[in-house]
N, C-alpha and C positions, 0 to 999 in steps of 0.2 A: 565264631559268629560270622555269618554272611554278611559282608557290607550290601548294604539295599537301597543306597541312593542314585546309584549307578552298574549296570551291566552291562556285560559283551556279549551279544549273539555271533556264532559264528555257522560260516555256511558248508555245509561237510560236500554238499556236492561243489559247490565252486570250487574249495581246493581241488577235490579229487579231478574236475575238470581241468585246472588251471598244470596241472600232474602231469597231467596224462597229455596236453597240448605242448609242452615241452620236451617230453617222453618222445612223442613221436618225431620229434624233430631230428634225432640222435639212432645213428644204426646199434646194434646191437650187442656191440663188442662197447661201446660209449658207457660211459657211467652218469649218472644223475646224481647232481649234489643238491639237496636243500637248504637253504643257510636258515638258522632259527635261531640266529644270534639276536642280542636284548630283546631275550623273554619272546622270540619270535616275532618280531617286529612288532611287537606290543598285542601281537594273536592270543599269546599265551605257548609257555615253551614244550612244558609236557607234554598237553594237547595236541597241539600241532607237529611235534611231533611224532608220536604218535600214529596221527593219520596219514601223517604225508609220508611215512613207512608203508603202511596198508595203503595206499593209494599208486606207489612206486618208485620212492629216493631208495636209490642203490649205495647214499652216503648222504650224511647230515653235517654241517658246520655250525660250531659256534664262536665265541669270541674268546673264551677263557675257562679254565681249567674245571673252574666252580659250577658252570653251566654243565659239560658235558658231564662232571660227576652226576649231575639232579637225574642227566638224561640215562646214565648207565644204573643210576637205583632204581628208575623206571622202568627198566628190562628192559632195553631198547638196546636189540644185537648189532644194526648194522655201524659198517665202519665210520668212527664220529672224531672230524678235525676241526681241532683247536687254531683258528686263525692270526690271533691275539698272540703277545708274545707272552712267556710262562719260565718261571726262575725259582727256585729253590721247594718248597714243599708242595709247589701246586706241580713241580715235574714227579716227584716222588706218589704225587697222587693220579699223575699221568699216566705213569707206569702200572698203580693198583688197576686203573679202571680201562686199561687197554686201550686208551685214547692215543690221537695221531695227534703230532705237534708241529709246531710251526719253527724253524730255524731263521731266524732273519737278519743274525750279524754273528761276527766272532764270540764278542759276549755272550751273545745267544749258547753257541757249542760250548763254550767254557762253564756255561752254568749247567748242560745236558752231562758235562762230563762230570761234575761232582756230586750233580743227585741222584744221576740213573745209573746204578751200579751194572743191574743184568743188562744194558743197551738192548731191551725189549720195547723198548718204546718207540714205533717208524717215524721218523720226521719228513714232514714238507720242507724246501727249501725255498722262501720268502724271495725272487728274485727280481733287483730293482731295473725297470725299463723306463722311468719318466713319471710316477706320482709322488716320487721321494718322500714316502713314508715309511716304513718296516722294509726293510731289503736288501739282501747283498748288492753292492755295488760290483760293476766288472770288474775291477780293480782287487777283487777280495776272492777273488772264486779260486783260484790258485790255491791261499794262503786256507781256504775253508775244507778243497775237495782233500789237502793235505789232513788236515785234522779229520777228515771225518772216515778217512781210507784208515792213517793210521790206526783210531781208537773204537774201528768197524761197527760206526754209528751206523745202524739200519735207516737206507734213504729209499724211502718207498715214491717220495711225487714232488714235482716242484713247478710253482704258481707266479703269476703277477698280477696284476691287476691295473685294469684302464685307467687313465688319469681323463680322460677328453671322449667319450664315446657316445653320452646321453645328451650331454648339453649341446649338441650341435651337430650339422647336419653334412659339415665336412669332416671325415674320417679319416684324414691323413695321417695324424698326429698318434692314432691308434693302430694305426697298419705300420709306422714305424715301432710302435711300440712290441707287436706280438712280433716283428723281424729282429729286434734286439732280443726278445724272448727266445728266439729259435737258436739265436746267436749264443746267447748263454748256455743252455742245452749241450749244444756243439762240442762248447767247451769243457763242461762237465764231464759229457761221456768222452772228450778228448784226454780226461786228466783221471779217467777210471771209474769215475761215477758214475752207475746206471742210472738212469730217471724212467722207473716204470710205469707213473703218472704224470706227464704235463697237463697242466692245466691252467688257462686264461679266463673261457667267458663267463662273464655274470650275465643279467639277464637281459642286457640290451644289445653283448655282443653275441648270447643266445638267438634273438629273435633278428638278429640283420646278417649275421658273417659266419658260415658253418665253419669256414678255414680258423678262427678260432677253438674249434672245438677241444682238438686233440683228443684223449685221451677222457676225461671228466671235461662236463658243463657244469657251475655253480649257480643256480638259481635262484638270486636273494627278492628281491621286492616283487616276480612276477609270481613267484609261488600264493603270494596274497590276492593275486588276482590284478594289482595296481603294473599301471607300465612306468617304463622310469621316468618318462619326460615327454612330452608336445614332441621334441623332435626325433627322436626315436618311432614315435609311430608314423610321422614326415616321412623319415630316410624308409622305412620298411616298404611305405607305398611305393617313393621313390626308386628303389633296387629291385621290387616288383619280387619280394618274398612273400611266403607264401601267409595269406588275411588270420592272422592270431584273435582271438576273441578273449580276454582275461575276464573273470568273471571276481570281481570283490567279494571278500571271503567277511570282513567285519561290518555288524553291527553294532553303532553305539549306541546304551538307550539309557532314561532316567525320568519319573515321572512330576505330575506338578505338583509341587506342595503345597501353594498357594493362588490364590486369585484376587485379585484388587483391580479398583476401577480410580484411576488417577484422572482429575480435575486437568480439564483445558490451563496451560499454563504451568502446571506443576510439572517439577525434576523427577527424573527416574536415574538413582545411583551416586557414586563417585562422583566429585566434580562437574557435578551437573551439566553431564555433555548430551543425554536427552530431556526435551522440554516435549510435553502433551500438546498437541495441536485440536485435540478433538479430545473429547472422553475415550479413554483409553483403557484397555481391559490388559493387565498386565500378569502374566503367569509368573509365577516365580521359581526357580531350578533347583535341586540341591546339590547343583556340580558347581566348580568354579576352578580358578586356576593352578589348583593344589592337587585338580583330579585330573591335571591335561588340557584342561578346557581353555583355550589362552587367551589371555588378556587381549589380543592383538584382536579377538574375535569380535569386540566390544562395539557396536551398533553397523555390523555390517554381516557376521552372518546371519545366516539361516538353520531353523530346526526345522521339524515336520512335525506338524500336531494332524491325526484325520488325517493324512495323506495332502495335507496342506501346509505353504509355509508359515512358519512365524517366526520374525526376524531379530535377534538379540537386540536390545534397547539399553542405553546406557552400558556401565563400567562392566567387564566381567569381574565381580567378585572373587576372592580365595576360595570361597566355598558354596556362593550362590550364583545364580547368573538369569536374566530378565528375561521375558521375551513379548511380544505384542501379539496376544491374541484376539485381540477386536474382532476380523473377519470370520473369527471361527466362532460364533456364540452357540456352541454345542460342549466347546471346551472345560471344563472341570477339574476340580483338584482329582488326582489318581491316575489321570491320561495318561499314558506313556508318550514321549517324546524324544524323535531320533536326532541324535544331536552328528551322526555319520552313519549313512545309509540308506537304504530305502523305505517308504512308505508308498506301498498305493503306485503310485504313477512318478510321484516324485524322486527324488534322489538328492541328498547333500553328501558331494564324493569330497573324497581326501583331496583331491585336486582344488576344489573351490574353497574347502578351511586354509587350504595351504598358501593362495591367493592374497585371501583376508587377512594371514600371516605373515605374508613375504618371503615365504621359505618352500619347502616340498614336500611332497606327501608320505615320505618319508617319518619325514620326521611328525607328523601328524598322529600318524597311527602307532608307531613307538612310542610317543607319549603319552599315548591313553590309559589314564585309570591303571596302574599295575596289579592294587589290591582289588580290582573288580574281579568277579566273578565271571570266567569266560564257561557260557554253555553253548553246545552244537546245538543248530538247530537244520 
């Protein structure tokens, strides 16, 4: 059964634009990675990938072994790494489904050496430069390139990842970091380790620094069309790279189920944080924060009814959520209303829920609705 209290429109041309603007940024012999880790940022993971195949990812990422199996039952040929780290039946399912994995400590190889018998399975190797999550330390590279020479683990690419390069608009701390990166490299192929793929940027070291490129670009949040941060699109003006256009790929939508006219003076919700100042024409949602829809949003965003706003009122519900449609007396139970997206002229972007949140658009759009129903449109 369809859930039908909320859906995801998605826009096939924006990704395919958003594709092909990072495509070109990259010479020819460059690989493109898509990242469609959780469920594709909340796009939907089949789907998107899918198109962002047909569009032009020369390689897709996910976070763990479970994902890239869904994506390997999907027919989906091209080469798919596992970023996330992966230990005992999810390597042995590594290996059924031709998927690339991540090594990211001694542990890591000790667990690749008791499940993957045929060492048919390429590993990336997780390399620590300064975000101190998943990663060999310098310190370990030695003691790793040993283990993986000896027991002729197939090393096809090895990664790190920015800790400091979206949130701000000096980039030092990033240009030490891809030079510690180069430095590990060094060492690797010094200690017999080929690295036939390095790779660094995500998508904001995509859109400002080509000398990250190396080998593969990872493209996680611009593939949606979102940029990573205010100062990322700063520094790009600033460096005088070349004007990128991201076009948003999600729409969120759900329509009204009710309509009520609340008395001057009367509460609307939880802990009666809104009071009627006026007769008040009140829609009522069937999303709430069970669907994505966050708590945090409660009398400060905005939806689009008619290509108009109307502004959440009172508490956001688990499973319902308010909004004030006074200004729009054309408004009706059935309307559809965009709770992220466009309508008309207007726009409520992941940026402005995120805002209202205190967090980032990120995280916005991964949380949307997972049992919704994503259709292209």
């Amino acid at each position: 059964m369809e859930y039908q209290n909320c859906w995801v429109e998605l826009s096939k041309s924006a990704l395919y634009h958003n594709i092909a603007t990072f495509r070109q940024q990259l010479s020819p012999n460059q690989r493109l990675l898509c990242v469609v880790k959780s469920n594709a940022y909340g796009h939907g993971l089949v789907p998107v990938a899918k198109e962002a195949v047909e569009a032009g990812a020369n390689w897709l990422a996910v976070f763990n072994v479970e994902e890239g199996v869904l994506l390997g039952n999907a027919g989906i040929q091209v080469p798919i790494l596992v970023l996330g780290p992966s230990y005992g039946t999810q390597l042995a399912l590594a290996s059924t489904h031709q998927l690339r994995i991540t090594l990211a400590s001694i542990d890591g190889i000790e667990a690749y050496l008791d499940n993957v018998t045929a060492r048919d399975v390429p590993v990336h190797l997780k390399l620590e430069t300064g975000t101190h999550r998943q990663g060999f330390m310098p310190d370990e590279l030695k003691t790793a390139a040993q283990l993986l020479q000896r027991h002729r683990i197939p090393v096809e690419g090895a990664y790190s990842h920015y800790a400091d390069i979206e949130d701000t608009t000096d980039h030092t701390f990033a240009a030490g970091q891809r030079e510690k990166f180069e430095r590990a490299i060094d060492t690797l192929v010094s200690l017999g380790v080929n690295v036939a793929i390095p790779h660094t940027a995500c998508t904001a070291a995509a859109i400002l620094f080509p000398n990250t490129y190396f080998q593969m670009v990872r493209v996680g949040i611009g593939t949606y069309g979102l940029w990573p941060s205010k100062e990322t699109n700063v520094s790009a003006q600033t460096l005088g790279r070349p004007e990128i256009a991201l076009k948003p790929v999600m729409n969120w939508k759900t329509r009204i189920a009710q309509i009520k006219t609340v008395p001057v003076g009367e509460f609307v919700g939880y802990g009666r944080t809104f009071r009627a100042t006026r007769p008040t024409r009140i829609g009522i949602l069937p999303v709430g924060y069970a669907d994505g829809y966050r708590r945090a949003f409660s009398n400060t965003a905005n939806t689009l009814v008619h290509g108009m706003r109307a502004r959440v009122v009172g508490r956001v519900c688990m499973n319902l959520t308010m909004i004030d449609v006074t200004d729009i007396p054309d408004a009706k139970v059935g309307d559809v209303v965009t709770l992220l997206g466009t309508d008309g002229d207007e726009a409520v972007t992941a940026e402005a829920l995120a805002a209202c949140a205190g967090t980032i658009n990120y995280e916005i759009v991964t949380c949307v609705a997972p049992y919704a129903s994503r259709k292209w449109v």
